[in-house]
C-alpha positions as CSV (number, residue, x, y, z in Angstrom):
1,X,0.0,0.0,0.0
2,X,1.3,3.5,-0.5
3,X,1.2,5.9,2.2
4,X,-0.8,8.9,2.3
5,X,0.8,12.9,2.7
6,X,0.0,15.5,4.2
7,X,2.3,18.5,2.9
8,X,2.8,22.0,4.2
9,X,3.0,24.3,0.5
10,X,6.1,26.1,0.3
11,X,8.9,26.8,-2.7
12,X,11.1,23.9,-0.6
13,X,7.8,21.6,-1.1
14,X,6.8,22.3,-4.6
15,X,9.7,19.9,-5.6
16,X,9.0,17.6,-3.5
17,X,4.9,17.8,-4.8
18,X,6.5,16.9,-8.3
19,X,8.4,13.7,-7.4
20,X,5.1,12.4,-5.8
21,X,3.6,12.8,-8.8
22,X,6.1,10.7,-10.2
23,X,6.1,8.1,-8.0
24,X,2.3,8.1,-7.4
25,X,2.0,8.6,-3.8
26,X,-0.9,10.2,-2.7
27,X,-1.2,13.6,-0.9
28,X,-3.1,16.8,0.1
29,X,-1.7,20.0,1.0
30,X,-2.2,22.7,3.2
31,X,-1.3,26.5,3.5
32,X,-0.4,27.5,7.0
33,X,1.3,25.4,9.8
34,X,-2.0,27.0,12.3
35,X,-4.5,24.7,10.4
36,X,-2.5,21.5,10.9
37,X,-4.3,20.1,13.5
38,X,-7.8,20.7,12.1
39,X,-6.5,19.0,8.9
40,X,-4.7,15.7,11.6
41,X,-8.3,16.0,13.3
42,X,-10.8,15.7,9.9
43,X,-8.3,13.3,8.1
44,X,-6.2,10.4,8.2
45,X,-2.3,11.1,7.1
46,X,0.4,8.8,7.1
47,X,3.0,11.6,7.4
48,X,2.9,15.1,7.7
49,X,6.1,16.9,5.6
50,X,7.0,20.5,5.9
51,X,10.3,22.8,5.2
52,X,12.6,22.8,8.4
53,X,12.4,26.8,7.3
54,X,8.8,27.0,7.9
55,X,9.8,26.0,11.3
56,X,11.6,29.8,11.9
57,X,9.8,30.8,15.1
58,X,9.0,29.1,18.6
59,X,5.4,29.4,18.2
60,X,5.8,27.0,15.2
61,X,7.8,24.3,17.1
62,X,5.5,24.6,19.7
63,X,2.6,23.5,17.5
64,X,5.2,20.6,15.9
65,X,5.7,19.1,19.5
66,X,1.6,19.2,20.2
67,X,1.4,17.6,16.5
68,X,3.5,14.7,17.7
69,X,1.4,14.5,21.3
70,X,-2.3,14.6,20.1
71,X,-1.1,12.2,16.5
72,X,1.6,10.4,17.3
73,X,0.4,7.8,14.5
74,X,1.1,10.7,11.8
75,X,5.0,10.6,11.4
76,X,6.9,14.1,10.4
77,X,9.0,14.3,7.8
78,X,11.3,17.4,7.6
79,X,13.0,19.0,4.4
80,X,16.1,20.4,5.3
81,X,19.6,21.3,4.3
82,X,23.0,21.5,5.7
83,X,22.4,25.4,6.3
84,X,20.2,23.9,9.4
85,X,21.2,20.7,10.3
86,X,21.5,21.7,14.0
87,X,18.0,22.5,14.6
88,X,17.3,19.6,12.7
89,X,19.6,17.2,14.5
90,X,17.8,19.3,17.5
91,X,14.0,18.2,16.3
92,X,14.7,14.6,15.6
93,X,16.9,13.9,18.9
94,X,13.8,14.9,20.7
95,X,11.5,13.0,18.7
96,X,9.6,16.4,17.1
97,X,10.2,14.5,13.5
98,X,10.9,11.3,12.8
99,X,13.4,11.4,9.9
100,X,14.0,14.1,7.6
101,X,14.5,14.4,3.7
102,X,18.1,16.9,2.6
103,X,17.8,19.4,-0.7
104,X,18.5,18.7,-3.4
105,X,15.8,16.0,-3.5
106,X,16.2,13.0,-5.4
107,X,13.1,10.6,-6.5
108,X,14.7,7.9,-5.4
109,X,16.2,8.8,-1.5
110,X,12.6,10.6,-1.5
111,X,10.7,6.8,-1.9
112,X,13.7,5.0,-0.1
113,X,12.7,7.5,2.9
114,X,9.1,7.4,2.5
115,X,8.7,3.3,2.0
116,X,11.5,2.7,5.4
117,X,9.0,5.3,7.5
118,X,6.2,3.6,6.6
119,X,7.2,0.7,7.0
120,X,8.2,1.7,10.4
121,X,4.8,3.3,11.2
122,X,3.2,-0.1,10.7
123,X,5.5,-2.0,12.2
124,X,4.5,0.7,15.6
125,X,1.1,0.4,14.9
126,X,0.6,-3.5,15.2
127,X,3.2,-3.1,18.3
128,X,0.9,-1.1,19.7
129,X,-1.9,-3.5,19.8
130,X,-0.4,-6.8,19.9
131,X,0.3,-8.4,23.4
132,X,3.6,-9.6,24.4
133,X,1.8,-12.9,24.6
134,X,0.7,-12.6,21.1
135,X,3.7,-11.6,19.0
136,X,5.1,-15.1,17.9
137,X,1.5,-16.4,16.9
138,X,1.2,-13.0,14.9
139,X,4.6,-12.4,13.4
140,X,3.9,-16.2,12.4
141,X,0.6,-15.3,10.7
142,X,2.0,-12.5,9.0
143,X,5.1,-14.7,7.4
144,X,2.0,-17.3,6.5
145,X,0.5,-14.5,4.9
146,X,3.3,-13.3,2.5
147,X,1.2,-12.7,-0.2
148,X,4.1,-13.5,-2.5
149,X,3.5,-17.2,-2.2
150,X,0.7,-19.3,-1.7
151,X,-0.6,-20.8,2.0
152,X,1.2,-24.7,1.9
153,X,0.1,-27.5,4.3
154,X,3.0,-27.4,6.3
155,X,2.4,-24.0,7.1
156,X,-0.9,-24.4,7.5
157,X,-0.6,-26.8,10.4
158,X,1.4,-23.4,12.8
159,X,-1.6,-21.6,12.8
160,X,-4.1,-24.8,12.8
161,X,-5.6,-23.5,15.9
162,X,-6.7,-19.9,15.0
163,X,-7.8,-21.3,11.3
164,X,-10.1,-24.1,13.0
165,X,-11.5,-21.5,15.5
166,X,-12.2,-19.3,11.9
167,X,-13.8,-21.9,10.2
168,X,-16.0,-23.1,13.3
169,X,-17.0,-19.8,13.2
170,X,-17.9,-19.2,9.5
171,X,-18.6,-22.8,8.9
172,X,-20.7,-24.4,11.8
173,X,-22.3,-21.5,13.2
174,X,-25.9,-20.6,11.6
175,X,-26.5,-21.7,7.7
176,X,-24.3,-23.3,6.1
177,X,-22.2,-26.9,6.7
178,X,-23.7,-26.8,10.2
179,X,-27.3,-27.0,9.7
180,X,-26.6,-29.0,6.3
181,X,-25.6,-31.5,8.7
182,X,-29.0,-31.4,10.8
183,X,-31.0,-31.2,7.6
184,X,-29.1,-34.4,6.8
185,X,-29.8,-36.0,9.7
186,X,-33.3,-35.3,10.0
187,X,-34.2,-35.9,6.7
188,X,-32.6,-40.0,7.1
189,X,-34.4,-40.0,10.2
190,X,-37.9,-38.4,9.2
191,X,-37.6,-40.1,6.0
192,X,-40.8,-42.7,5.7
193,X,-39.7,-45.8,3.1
194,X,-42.5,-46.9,0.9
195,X,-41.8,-50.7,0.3
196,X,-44.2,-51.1,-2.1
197,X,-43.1,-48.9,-4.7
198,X,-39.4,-49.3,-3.7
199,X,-38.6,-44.9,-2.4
200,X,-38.6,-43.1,0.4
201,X,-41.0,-40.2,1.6
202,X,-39.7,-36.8,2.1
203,X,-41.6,-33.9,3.5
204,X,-41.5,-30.7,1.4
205,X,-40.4,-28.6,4.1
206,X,-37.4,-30.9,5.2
207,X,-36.5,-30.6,1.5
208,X,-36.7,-27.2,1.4
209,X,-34.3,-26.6,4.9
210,X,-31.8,-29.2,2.4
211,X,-32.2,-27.4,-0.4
212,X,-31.9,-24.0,1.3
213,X,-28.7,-24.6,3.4
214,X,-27.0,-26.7,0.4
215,X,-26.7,-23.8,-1.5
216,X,-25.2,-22.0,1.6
217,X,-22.6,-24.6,2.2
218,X,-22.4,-24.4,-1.8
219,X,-21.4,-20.4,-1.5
220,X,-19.0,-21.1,1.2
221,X,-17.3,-23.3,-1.1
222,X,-17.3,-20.8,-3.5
223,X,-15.8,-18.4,-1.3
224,X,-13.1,-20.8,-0.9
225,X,-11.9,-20.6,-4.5
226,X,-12.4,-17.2,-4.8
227,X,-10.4,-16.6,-1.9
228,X,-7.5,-19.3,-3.2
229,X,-7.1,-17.2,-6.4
230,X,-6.3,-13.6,-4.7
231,X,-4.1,-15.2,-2.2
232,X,-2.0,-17.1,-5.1
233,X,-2.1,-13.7,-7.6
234,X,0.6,-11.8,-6.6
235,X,1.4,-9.4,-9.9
236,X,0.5,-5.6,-9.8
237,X,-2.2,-4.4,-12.0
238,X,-1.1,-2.8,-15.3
239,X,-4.0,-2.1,-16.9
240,X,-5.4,1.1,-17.1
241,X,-8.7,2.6,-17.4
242,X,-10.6,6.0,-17.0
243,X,-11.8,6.3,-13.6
244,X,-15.3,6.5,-15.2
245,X,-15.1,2.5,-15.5
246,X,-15.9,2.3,-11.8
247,X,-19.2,3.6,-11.9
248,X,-21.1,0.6,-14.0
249,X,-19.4,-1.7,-11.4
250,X,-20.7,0.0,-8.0
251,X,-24.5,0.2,-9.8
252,X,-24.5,-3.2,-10.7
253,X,-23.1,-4.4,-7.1
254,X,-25.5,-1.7,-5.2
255,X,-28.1,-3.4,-7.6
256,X,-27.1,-6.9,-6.5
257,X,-27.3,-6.2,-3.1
258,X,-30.9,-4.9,-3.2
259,X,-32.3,-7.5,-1.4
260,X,-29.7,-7.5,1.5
261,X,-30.7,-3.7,1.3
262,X,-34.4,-4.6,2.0
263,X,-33.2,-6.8,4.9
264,X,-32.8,-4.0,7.7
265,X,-35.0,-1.0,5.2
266,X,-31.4,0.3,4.6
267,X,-30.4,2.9,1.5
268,X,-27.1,3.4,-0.1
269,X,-26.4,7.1,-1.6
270,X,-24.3,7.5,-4.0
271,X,-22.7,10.8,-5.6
272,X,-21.3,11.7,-9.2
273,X,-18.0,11.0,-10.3
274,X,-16.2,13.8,-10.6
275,X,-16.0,15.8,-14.6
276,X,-12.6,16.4,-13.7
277,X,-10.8,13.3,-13.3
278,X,-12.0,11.9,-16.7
279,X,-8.8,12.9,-18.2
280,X,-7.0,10.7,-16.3
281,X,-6.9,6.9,-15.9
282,X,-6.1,4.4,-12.7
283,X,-5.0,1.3,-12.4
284,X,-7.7,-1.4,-13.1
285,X,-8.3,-4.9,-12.9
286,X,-12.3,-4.9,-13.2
287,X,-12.7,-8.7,-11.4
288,X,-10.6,-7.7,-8.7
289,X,-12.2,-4.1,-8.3
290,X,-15.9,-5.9,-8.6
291,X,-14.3,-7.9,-5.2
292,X,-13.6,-4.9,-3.4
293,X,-16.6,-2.9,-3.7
294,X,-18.9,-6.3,-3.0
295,X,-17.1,-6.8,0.5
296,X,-17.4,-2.8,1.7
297,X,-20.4,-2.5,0.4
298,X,-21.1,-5.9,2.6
299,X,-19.4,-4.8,5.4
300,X,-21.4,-1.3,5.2
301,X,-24.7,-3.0,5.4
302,X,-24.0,-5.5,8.1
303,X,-22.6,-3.2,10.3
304,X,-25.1,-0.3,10.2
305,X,-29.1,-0.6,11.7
306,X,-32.7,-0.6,10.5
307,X,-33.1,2.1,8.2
308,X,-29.6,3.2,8.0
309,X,-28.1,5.2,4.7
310,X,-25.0,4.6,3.5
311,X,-22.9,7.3,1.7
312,X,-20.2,6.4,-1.3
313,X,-18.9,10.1,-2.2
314,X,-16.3,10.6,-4.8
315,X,-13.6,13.5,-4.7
316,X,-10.8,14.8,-7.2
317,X,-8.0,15.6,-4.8
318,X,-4.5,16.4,-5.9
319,X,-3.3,14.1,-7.7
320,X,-5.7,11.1,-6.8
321,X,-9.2,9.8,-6.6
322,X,-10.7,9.4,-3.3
323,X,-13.8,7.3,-2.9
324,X,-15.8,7.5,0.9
325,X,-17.7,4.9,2.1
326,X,-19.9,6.1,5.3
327,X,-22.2,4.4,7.7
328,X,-23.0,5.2,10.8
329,X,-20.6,3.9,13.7
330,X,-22.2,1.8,16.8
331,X,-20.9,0.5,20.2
332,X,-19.1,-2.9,19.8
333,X,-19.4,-5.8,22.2
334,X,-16.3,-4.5,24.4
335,X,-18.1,-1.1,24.4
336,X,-15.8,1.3,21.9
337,X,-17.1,2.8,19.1
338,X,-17.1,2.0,15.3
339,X,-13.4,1.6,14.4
340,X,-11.5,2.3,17.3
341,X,-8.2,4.0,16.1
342,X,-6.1,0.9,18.2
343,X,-8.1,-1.5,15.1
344,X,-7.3,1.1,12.4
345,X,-4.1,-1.1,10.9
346,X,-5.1,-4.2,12.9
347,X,-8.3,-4.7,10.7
348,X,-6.8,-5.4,7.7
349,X,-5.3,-8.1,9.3
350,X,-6.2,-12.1,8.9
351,X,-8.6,-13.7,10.7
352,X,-9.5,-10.7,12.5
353,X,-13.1,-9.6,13.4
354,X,-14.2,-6.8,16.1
355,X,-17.5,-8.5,16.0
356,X,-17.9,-13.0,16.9
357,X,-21.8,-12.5,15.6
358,X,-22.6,-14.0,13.2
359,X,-25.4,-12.7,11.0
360,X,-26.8,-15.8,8.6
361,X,-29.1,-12.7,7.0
362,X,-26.1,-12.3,4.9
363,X,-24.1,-15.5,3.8
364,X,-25.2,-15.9,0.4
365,X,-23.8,-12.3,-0.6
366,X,-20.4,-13.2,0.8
367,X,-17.9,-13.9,-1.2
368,X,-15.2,-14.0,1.5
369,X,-15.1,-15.7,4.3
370,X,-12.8,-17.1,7.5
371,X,-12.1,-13.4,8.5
372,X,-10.2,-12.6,5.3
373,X,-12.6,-10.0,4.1
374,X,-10.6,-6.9,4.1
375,X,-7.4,-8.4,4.2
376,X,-7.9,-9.7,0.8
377,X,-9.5,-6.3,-0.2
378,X,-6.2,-4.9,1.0
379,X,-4.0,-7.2,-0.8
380,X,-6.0,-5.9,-3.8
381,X,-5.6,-2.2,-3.5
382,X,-2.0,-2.6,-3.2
383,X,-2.1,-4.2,-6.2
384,X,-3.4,-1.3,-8.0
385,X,-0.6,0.4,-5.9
386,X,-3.7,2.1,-4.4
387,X,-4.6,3.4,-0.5
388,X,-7.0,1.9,2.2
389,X,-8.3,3.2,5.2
390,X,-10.8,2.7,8.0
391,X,-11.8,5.0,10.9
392,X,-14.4,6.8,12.9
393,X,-15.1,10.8,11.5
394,X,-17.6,12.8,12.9
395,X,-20.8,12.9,11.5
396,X,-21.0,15.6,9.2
397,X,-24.2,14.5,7.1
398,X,-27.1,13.7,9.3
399,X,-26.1,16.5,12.0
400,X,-26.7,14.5,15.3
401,X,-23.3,14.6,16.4
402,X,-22.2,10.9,16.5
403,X,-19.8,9.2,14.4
404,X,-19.6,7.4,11.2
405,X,-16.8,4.7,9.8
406,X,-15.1,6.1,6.8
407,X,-13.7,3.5,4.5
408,X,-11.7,5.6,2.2
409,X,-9.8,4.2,-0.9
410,X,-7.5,6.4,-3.0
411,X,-6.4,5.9,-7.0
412,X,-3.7,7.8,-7.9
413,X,-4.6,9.3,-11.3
414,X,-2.0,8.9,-13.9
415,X,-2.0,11.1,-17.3
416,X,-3.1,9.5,-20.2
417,X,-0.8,8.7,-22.8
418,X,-0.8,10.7,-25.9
C-alpha cells in the first residue's frame, strides 16, 4: 500500500509535490502550519512533511511538538539542508520529527525515505496493539500471509488453531455446513420408506431446509476458491482505465445487493463521479475491483441498523481519486465505538473480526469468508498500488453529532498517454 501525505505548500515543497507525482504517492496539501491540526483531526495522514524553514519561530515548534502528542500515528518528515542541520539534528533527537528528507531532493532517496518510515509506522502500529503474549503467533501469521507465495500444508498446520477457530466460526455457526448437517440427519431419520413402490417419503419442508442450506454450504465453497485465487495472484495491475469505468461496477453491485438492502429497510447514496478526473486513468483490474466494492459494500450494510443510509462520495484531490464509504458507527461488544483508532491497521489483518456474531441474513452475498474480508480487499488495493483506510469521523451529514466509519480508498490518477 502507498502511504498517504500530508504537505505543508512552500517553494522547498513544490519539488517535493513533483516527485510524488512521479512516484504516485498520494497527498493533500495545506497553506499554514496553524490549520495543521484541524487537517490531523478531519483526516487520516500517514505523514505530515514541511520545510525545516517553515519552522523559523518558537510558536511553530511549539505547535510541531503538540502535532507529535495529540497524532503520534502521523509521522513528520522534515525537508532540510546542511544550512540547518542543527536544529534539525535538534527536532529529531527529541522526537519532534521522525526522519527528515536533505535538498537537493532525489526521487529515489525521497521513496527510499518514504517506504523505510512507513514501514516503520506499521511496524508501531501493530506493536501497539499486539500483546507480548501474542507476537510469535502474529509475526507467524504475518510470514503465512506473505502474499508472494501461496498458503502450503505445512504452514498451515502453525496456525491450525486460530484457522479451525475461523472456520468453526464461519462454517458451523448458523447456515451453512452446520445446519446442512442437521437437515441431513433429520431428513434420514424423518424419511418414511415406501416398500411397495421401492422410495422413500420426504416432507416438502425438510426438502426445502436441504435445499436451502445446500446452496449456503455451496457459497461457502465458493468463497473458498475465490479466496484461493487472490491469495496465489501476486502481480501488480497494469491495466489502465478511465476512472469513469468504476461507476457501472458500484450500480450493478448496489443493484445486486438490493435484497440485503431490504433486509434491515437500509439505502445506499451515491454521488457523481467527478468531470474532472476523466482525463486521467487508474489502475484497473475490473474482477478484482468488482471484489472490493462487494465486501465494503457488505461490510457497510452489516454493520449499520434498520433504516440506516449509506454514503459512497467521490472526490478529485490532488493528484488522486478518493472514494468514501460512510455508515453510521455503533458500540461494539467491548463497548468502543465503530473503528477504534487501536483496530485502524489491525483490521486489515487475517482472521481478524471486532465482531464473533454472526449474521446468517447475509451468507449468500459473501464472497469472502474465515475473516479474510478486508485483508484480501487490501491485498488488492496494493495491487493497484492504491490506498485503504478505515476510521471513525464525525458525523457531518445527518447533523446528530455521532460518528460514522469512513472507508476511504485512493487511486492515484495517472496522465493518459498521448
Amino acid at each position: 500500500m502507498i502511504p498517504h501525505s500530508l504537505v505543508l505548500s512552500s517553494q522547498t515543497t513544490d519539488q517535493l509535490i513533483h516527485i510524488l507525482n512521479e512516484i504516485h504517492f498520494t497527498y493533500e496539501r495545506f497553506e499554514n502550519l496553524s490549520d495543521v491540526m484541524l487537517q490531523l483531526k478531519n483526516q487520516k495522514f500517514h505523514f505530515l512533511i514541511l520545510s525545516i524553514e517553515d519552522l523559523n519561530d518558537l510558536n511553530s515548534q511549539e505547535i510541531l511538538e503538540n502535532i507529535t502528542k495529540s497524532f503520534p500515528n502521523t509521522l513528520i518528515i522534515l525537508i532540510t539542508n546542511t544550512n540547518h542541520w542543527a536544529q534539525t539534528a535538534s527536532l529529531l533527537k527529541r522526537h519532534s520529527a521522525y526522519d527528515y528528507l536533505q535538498t537537493p531532493l532525489e526521487v529515489e532517496h525521497v521513496k527510499f525515505t518514504l517506504d523505510r518510515s512507513f514501514q516503520y509506522l506499521n511496524t508501531k502500529l501493530k506493536s501497539q496493539f499486539i500483546h507480548e503474549a501474542e507476537n510469535h503467533l502474529f509475526k507467524r501469521v504475518i510470514e503465512i500471509f506473505d502474499w508472494k507465495k501461496s498458503l502450503i500444508h505445512k504452514e498451515n498446520q502453525n496456525i491450525s488453531a486460530d484457522i479451525i477457530h475461523q472456520m468453526n466460526i464461519s462454517l458451523f455457526q448458523g447456515s451453512g455446513i452446520g445446519t446442512l448437517m442437521s437437515v441431513v440427519s433429520i431428513l434420514i431419520s424423518k424419511s418414511k420408506l415406501d416398500t411397495e413402490n421401492n422410495h422413500y417419503i420426504v416432507q416438502k419442508p425438510i426438502l426445502d431446509l436441504l435445499s436451502e442450506n445446500y446452496e449456503a454450504a455451496k457459497s461457502m465453497f465458493d468463497s473458498m476458491s475465490i479466496s484461493q485465487s487472490v491469495i496465489d495472484d501476486d502481480l501488480l495491475v497494469e491495466n489502465t482505465e478511465s476512472p469513469n469505468q468504476l461507476v457501472p461496477i458500484f450500480e450493478t453491485e448496489i443493484k445486486y445487493l438490493e435484497e440485503a438492502l431490504v433486509i434491515k429497510s437500509q439505502k445506499i447514496n451515491i454521488s457523481q463521479i467527478p468531470n474532472s478526473v476523466m482525463n486521467y486513468k487508474i489502475r484497473f483490474n475490473p474482477e478484482k475491483i468488482t471484489y472490493i466494492v462487494r465486501e465494503i459494500l457488505l461490510n457497510a450494510i452489516k454493520y449499520s441498523k434498520e433504516g440506516d443510509e449509506i454514503f459512497i462520495i467521490y472526490f478529485h484531490r490532488e493528484n488522486f481519486l478518493e472514494i468514501k464509504v460512510i455508515n453510521p458507527a455503533y458500540q461494539n461488544e467491548d463497548g468502543t465505538i465503530g473503528i477504534p483508532e487501536k483496530y485502524e491497521s489491525f483490521i486489515f489483518e487475517p482472521f481478524f473480526r471486532i465482531s464473533s456474531v454472526v449474521d446468517d441474513s447475509y451468507a449468500k452475498f459473501e464472497q469472502f469468508r474465515f475473516g479474510l474480508g478486508l485483508t484480501l480487499v487490501k491485498k488488492i488495493m496494493d495491487q493497484h498500488q492504491a490506498n485503504i483506510q478505515i476510521y471513525n469521523i464525525d458525523d457531518n451529514l445527518r447533523n446528530d453529532n455521532t460518528k460514522d466509519v469512513c472507508l476511504t480508498m485512493r487511486f492515484p490518477l495517472l496522465q493518459e498517454e498521448k
